[in-house]
N, C-alpha and C positions, 0 to 999 in steps of 0.2 A: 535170053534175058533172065537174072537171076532176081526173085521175090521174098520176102519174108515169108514164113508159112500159115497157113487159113488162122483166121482168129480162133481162140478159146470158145468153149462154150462161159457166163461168167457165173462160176464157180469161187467156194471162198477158200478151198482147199484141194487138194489133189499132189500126187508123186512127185512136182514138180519141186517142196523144200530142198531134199537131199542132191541132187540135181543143179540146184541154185550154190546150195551152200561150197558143193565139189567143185563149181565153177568159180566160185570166186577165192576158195584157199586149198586149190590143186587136193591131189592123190594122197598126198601125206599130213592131210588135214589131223587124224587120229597122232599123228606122230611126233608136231610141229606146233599145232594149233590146241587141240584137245586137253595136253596136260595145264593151260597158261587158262585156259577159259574154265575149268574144271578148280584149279587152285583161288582163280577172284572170284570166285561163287561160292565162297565158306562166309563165315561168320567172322571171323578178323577181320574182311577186307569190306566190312558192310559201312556205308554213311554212317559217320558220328557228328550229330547236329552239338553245334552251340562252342564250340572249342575255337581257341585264338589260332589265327596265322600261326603262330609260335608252337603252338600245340598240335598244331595239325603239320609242321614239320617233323618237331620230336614223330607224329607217330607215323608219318610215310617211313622213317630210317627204322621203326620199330619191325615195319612194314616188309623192310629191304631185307632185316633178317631172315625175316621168315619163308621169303623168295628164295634166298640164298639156301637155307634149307632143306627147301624142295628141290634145288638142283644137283643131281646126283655129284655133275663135275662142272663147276664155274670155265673152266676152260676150254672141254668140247663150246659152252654153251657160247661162248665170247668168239671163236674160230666159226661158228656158224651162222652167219650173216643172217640167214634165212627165221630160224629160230628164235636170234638177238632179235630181230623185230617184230616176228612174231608176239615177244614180252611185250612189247610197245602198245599194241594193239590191245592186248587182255589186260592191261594196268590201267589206261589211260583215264577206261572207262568210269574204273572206279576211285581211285588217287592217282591227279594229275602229281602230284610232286613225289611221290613213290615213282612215274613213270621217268624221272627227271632226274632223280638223285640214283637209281639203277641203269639209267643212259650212261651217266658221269663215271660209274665206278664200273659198270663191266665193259661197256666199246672205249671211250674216249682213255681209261684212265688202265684199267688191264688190258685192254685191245693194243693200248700203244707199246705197254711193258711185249708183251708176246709178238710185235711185226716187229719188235728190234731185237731179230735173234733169240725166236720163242724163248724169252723168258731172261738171255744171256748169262742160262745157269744161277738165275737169282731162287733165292729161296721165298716163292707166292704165297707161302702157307696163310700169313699174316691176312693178309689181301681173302684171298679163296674161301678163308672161313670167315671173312669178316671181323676178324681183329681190329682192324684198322680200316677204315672203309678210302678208297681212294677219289679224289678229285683230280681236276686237270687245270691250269693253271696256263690261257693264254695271252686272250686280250687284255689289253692294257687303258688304263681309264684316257689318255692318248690316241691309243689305234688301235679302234674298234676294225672298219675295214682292211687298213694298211695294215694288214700284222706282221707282213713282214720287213716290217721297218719298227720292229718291237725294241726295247731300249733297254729291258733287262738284262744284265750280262753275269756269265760265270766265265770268273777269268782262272785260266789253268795255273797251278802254283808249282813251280818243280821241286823246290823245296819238301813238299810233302806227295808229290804225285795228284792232288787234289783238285778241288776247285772252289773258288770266293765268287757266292752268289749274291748278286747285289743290285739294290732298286735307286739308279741314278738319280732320279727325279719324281717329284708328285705323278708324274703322263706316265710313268712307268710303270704305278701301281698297277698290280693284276686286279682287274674287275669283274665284278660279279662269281669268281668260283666257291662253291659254298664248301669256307673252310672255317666256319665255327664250331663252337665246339658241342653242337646239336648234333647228338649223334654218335657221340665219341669221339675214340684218338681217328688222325685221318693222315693220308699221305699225299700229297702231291706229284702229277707232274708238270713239272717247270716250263718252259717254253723260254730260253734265252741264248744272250748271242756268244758263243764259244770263243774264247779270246788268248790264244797263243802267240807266246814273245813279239805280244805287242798287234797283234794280226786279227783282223773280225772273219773267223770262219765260218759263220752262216747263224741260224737261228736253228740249235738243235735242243732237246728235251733231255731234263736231268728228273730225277729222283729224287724227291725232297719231303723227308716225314717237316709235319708243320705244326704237328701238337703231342703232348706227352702221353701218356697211359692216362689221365686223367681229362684229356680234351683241352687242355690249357696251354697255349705257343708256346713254344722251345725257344731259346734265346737269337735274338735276332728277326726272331718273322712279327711282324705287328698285322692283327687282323681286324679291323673295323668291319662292323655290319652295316651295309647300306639299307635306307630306307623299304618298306613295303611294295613289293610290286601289284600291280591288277590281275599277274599274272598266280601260276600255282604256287602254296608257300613254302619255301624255299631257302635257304639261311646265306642267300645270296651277301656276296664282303668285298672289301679292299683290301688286297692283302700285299706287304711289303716287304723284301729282305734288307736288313742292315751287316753285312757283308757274313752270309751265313757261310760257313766251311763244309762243301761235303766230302764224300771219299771219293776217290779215282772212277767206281763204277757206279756210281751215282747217272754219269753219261749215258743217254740209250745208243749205244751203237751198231753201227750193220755198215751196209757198202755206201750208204750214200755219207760215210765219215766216222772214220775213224780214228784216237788216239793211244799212242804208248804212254805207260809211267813217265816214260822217257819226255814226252813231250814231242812225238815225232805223228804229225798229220798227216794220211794218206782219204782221197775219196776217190771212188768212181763217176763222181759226178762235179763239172768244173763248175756250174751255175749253184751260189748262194742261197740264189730262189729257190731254184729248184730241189737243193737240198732242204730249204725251210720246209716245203709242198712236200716232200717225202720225211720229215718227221711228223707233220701233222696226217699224214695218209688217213689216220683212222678219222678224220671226219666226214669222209665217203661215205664210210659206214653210217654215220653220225644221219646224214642226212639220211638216206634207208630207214631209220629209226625216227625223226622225227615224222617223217612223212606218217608211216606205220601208225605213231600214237594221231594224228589228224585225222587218219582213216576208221581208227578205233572208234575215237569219241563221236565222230560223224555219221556213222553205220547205228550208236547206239542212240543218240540224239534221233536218229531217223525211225529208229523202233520207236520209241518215246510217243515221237509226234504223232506217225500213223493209229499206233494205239488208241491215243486218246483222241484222235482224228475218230473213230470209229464207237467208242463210248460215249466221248460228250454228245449232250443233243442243245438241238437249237430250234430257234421257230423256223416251222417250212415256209412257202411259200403261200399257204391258207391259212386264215386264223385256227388260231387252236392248235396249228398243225405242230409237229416234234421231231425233228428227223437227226442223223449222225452229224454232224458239220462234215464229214469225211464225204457227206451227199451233197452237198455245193459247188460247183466246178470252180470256185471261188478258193476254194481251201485246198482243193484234192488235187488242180494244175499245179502248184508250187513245189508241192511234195512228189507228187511223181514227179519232173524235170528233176528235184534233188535226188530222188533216187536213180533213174539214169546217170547223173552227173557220179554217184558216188559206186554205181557201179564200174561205170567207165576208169572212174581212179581206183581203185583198189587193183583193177586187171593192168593198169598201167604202172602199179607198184609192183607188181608179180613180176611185169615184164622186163623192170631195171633192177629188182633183185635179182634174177635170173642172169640178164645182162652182165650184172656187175660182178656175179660168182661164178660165173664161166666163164670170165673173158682171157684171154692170153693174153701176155704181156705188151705184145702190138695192138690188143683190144680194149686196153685200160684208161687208155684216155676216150673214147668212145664211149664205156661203162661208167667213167665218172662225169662223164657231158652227158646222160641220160637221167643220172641221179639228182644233178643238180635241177636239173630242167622240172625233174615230177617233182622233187620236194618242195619246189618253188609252186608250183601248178597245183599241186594238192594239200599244202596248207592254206592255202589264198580261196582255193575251190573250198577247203572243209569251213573256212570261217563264212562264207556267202551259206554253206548250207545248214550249218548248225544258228549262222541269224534267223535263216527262215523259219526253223523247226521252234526256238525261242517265240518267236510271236504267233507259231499256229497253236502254240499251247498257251499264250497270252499272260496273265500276269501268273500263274502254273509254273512256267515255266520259266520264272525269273528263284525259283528257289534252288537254292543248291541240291536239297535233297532230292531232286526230279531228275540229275543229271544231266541237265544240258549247260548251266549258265556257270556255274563254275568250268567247265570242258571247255565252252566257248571263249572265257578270258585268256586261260592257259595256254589254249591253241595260238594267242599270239605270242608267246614264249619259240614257239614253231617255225613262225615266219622268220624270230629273228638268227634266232639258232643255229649252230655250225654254217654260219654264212648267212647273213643278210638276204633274202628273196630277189630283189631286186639286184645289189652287186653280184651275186652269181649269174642273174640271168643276163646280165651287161656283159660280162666273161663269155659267157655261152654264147651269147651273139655276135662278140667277136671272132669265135671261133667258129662259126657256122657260114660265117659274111666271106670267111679267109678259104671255104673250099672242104672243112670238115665233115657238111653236109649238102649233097645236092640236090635241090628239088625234083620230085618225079617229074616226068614229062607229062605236057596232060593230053588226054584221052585222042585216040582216034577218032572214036565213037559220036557221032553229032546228037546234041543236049535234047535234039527236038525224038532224036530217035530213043531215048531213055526214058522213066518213068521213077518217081518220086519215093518209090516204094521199094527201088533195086537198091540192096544195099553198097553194090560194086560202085555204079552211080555217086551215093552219098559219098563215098570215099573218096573216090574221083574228085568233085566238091571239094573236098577239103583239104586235100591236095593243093590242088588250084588256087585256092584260098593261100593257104604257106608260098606258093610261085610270087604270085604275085605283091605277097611282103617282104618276099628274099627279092624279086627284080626291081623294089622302089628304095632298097635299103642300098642296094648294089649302085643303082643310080646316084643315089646321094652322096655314098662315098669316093664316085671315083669325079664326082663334081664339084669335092670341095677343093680350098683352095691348098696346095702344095708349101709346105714350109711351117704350116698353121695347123698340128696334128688335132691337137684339143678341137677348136671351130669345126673340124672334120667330121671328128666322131659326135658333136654334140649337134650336125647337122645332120648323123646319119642314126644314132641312136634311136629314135621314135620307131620307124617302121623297122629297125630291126630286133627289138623289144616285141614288137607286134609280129613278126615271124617265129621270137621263140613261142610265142602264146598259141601259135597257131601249129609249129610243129607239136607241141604236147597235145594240144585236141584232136590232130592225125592219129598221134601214137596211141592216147588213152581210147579213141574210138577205134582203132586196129585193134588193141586190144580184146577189145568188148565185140568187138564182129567175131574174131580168130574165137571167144569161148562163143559163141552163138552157133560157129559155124561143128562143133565135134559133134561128130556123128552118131556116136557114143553116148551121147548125153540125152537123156527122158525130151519124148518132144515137148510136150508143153514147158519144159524149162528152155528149150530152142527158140524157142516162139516167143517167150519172155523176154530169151537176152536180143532175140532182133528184134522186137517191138521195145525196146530201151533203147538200142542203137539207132534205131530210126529217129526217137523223138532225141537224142542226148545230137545226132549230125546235124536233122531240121532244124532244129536254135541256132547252132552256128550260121549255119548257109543264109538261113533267116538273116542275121545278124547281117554280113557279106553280099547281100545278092546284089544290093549293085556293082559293087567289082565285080563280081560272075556274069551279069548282063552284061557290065560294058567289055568283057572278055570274051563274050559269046560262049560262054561255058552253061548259061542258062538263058532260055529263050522268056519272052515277057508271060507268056501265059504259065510257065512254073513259077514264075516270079508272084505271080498274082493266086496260084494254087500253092504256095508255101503252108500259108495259118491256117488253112484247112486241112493240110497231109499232119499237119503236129497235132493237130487239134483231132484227127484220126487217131495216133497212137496215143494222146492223152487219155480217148474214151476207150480204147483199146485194154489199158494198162488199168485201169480206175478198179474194178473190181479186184484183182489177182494183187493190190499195195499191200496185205497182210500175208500174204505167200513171201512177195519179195524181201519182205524183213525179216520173215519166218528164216531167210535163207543165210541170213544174217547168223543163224545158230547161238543168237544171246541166249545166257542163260536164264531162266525166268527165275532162278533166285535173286537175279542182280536186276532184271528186270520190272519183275512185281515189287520190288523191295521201296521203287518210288511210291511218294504218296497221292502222284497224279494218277495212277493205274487203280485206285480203288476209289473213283468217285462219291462209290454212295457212302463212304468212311471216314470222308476229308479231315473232316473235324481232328477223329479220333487218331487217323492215321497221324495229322501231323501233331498233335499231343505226343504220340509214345514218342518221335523223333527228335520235341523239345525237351523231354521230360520233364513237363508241366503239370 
């Protein structure tokens, strides 16, 4: 039988940072991570209190220079999936709308220029130094999830070789891409439908500068700014063409379509759709990156809270008495389960970057059903963890300058972003119901002959958990009624919604077992990460146990010794919460820089921040 290993002595420090920190951003931590977390710890990138939405747009693009900058080559850095989110991660923290407007301009808006024929011999200088900053231009204030039934069309002109860009209808306005003129000149890409001698060849992406050297629309594009969101600020618009002319290579093309001057169409791929899905490809990446900034802000929000978990005092349990709040099981169970929970996600971001950058070509629909699932799992996870971390620092933690509640708004920009949480995960479900993915078999091993504390066990658990949402979804769909697709799937949608949720708590706890289990790694950070994975599995199985009872996968006496085995690793973990954040590797420029981290200063700290 396999055990976690003997508890810690509790201790508030030891070998175990460096350990933590290699476990959660791999080998090439110094090479990947180091230079992004090293660049948001200067002084540009510090909280500036008291500036409008408006102003604190101007300065994330002030911002994006300066990133830009620092990068030796925009292109290595957009080609490196790994790296690209990496950014994600060390911006979030400190300007969500910096982390936002360098998503748009280096994956979505260069990343698409470079998969169609790195580059197709265009000259990127404009782009790469920032001349012109780029945006992407898909949704439409119409169809938001449908996009590919988008209504913008560039119809080919043989006349000139060219093509007339043009916005049919009000529903066809492009929504939300931030093309004002915050920021400077900017370029787009387009997202519309290819229309040869009469013929709708699919929804492929053109090249469309959308403002002058001075940020002011070129003739034919109208860009209205839409109202303020809750989210990061952002020069979010409506943007429309009145039948704009580009050049012939304005086109991104590659194998999935192609044309001549001539006006002569060739594709390797006969599906519309599927040629749409292959010009938008870089929102795979997209998702990689949102996920990345969720993980960002939620890792530093969780610094935040533990810190001042450990500073602030409160009355003990004796008059007079003064103890940390962090001394309450009241305060300190919340935060440890979010710090398993956001352990468990970050290793489960590793795992579908990883996935996604080495898959082979038969592996890529696999690597983009992995992306979709965590990005969906770990913005949903980072907003549950950054509310909690909001109210253990109480009304503190309602200031922006403390870093959690501006992160926290933003982070729903995340959910909605490169794909709606919920329609991808409906996608995914569908594809998992169809034979994509098959549940493990469950254990040989009889429940009564295991023990609460085996990590194999827990997995096992959770396993079982996913079987049995894949065999009530499988049910429902082959009992619905024949002829009546919709009725079918909206009889069978529930639990198979509830098995993607549950394959992501598999994967993100494999995860977190697989870095528990390197051999290699300092023990007490071994001992750390499966004493995290025990208490992140017990909530599930807690969660589940009567499906597992009524499966025989758990007998009643573990059913009844669950809140006791969590309520183990909670007092387990409770000591070593300032190691686990330590592991975190925030920098304490960006960290002490809040004015919740210097209590006995409050006053004055937050005077220098208003400038009052």
């Amino acid at each position: 039988m396999v055990t976690s290993p003997s508890p810690l002595p509790p201790v508030q420090d030891y070998p175990a940072t460096a350990a933590l920190t290699r476990a959660l951003f791999g080998d090439r931590f110094e090479e990947i991570h180091e230079p992004w977390r090293k660049l948001f710890s200067t002084g540009p990138f510090r909280f500036r209190e008291g500036l409008t939405p408006q102003e604190r747009a101007a300065l994330s693009y002030e911002r994006l220079r300066l990133v830009n900058d620092a990068i030796e080559d925009p292109v290595d850095l957009v080609v490196d999936v790994e790296r690209l989110s990496a950014l994600h991660e060390w911006a979030g923290p400190v300007d969500a709308g910096l982390a936002t407007v360098a998503s748009i301009h280096y994956n979505l808006f260069l990343g698409s220029l470079l998969d169609h024929g790195p580059g197709g011999g265009r000259d990127l200088r404009a782009f790469t130094e920032l001349r012109r900053t780029g945006t992407f231009l898909c949704t439409e204030a119409g169809h938001g999830n449908s996009a590919s039934q988008l209504e913008t069309t560039a119809t080919f002109d043989p006349a000139t070789g060219g093509f007339v860009l043009h916005t049919p209808s009000p529903a066809a306005a492009k929504f939300m891409p931030n093309t004002s003129s915050t920021g400077g000149p900017k370029t787009g890409v387009v997202a519309a439908r290819l229309i040869t001698d009469g013929k709708d060849r699919g929804v492929f992406l053109f090249l469309t500068p959308l403002s002058d050297d001075a940020g002011g629309p070129l003739p034919g594009v109208e860009i209205r700014r839409l109202p303020q969101t809750a989210t990061s600020p952002v020069d979010h618009c409506v943007t429309s063409f009145e039948n704009v002319r580009l050049p012939h290579d304005a086109l991104l093309q590659s194998g999935h379509g192609r044309l001549t001057r001539d006006g002569v169409f060739t594709s390797a791929i006969g599906s519309p759709r599927k040629r749409f899905l292959h010009s938008i490809g870089r929102v795979t990446a997209g998702k990689l990156c949102m996920s990345a900034y969720s993980l960002g802000v939620t890792r530093h929000a969780l610094a935040v809270a533990v810190r001042h978990a450990h500073t602030r005092h409160t009355s003990g349990v004796t008059a007079g008495g003064s103890v940390p709040l962090f001394a309450h099981r009241s305060h300190h169970t919340p935060l440890l389960d979010a710090l398993a929970t956001t352990y468990a996600a970050t290793l489960l971001h590793r795992t579908a970057v990883r996935q996604w950058t080495e898959a082979t070509e038969a592996e890529r629909e696999d690597g983009e059903r992995l992306a979709a699932v965590a990005k969906g799992w770990i913005t949903w996870r980072a907003r549950a963890v950054m509310t909690e971390c909001r109210e253990r620092c109480g009304a503190q933690g309602l200031f922006l300058a403390n870093g959690i509640a501006g992160q926290l708004t933003a982070n729903e920009g995340t959910i909605t972003a490169e794909g709606d949480n919920l329609v991808i995960w409906v996608k995914a479900a569908g594809e998992m119901l169809l034979g994509h993915v098959t549940p493990k078999q469950p254990s040989a091993l009889a429940p009564e002959d295991r023990e609460l504390t085996d990590p194999a066990f827990l997995q096992d658990l959770l396993a079982d958990i996913e079987s049995v949402w894949h065999q009530r979804a499988r049910t429902r769909l082959r009992a619905g009624k024949a002829g009546d697709p919709l009725n079918r799937w909206n009889s069978t949608v529930t639990p198979a919604l509830e098995l993607v949720d549950a394959y992501a708590h598999r994967r993100a706890a494999e995860a977190l077992l697989t870095a528990a289990g390197d051999e290699a790694a300092e023990p007490s950070a071994r001992y750390l990460l499966h004493t995290l994975h025990r208490l992140f599995a017990l909530r599930r199985i807690a969660a589940h146990s009567g499906d597992l009872l009524a499966e025989g996968r758990l007998t009643a006496d573990q059913v009844r010794r669950l809140p006791d085995a969590a309520e183990d690793a909670v007092v387990a973990l409770a000591p070593h919460a300032p190691a686990l954040t330590r592991g975190f590797s925030i920098a304490d420029e960006v960290l002490l820089d809040h004015p919740i981290n210097h209590p006995e200063a409050m006053g004055r700290d937050l005077e220098a921040h208003t400038g009052s």
